[in-house]
C-alpha positions in Angstrom: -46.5 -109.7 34.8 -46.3 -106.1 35.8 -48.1 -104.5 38.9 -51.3 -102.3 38.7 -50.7 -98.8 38.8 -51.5 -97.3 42.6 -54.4 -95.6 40.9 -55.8 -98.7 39.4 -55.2 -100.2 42.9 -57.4 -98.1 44.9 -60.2 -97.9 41.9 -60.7 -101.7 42.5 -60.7 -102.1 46.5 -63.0 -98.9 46.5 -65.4 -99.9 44.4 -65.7 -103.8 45.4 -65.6 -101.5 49.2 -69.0 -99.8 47.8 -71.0 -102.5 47.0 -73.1 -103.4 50.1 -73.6 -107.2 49.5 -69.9 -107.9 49.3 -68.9 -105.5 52.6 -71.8 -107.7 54.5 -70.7 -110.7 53.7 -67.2 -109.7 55.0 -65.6 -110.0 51.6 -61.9 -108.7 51.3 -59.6 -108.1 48.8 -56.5 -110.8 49.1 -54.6 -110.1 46.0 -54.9 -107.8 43.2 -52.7 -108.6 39.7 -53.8 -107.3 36.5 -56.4 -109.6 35.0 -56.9 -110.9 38.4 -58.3 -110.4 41.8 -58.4 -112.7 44.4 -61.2 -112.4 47.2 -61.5 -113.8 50.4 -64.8 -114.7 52.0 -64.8 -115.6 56.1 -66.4 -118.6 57.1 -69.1 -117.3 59.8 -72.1 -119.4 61.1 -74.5 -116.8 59.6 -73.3 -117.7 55.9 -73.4 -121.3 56.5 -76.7 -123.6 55.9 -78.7 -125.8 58.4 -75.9 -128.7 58.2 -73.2 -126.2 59.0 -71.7 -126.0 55.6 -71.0 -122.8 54.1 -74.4 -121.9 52.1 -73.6 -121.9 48.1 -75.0 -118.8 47.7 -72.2 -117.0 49.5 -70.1 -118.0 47.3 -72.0 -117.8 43.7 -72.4 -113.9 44.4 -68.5 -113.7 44.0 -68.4 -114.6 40.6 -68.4 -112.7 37.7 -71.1 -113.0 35.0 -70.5 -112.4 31.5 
């Protein structure tokens, strides 16, 4: 598999950095690979539920839809 150019790179972290749902939850980028990009979402007691678990929500938003 080859590497995203450095153009395609920065495309991708600057526009998952503009969406404001994603920068509040704390999302980061962890891996980018064409056809591929691996996010990373912090566990924080604000994003968790009433029995401490992390609320499904949080995570659902992460996923593409077709």
């Amino acid at each position: 598999m080859t590497a995203l150019e450095p153009f395609q790179d920065k495309r991708i972290r600057d526009s998952i950095a503009r969406q404001t749902l994603l920068t509040t939850l704390g999302v980061e980028v962890v891996e980018l690979a064409p056809g591929r990009v691996t996010l990373g979402l912090p566990f924080r007691p604000d994003l968790c539920q009433q029995n401490g678990f992390l609320h499904a929500g949080a995570t659902l938003m992460a996923i593409p839809r077709p």
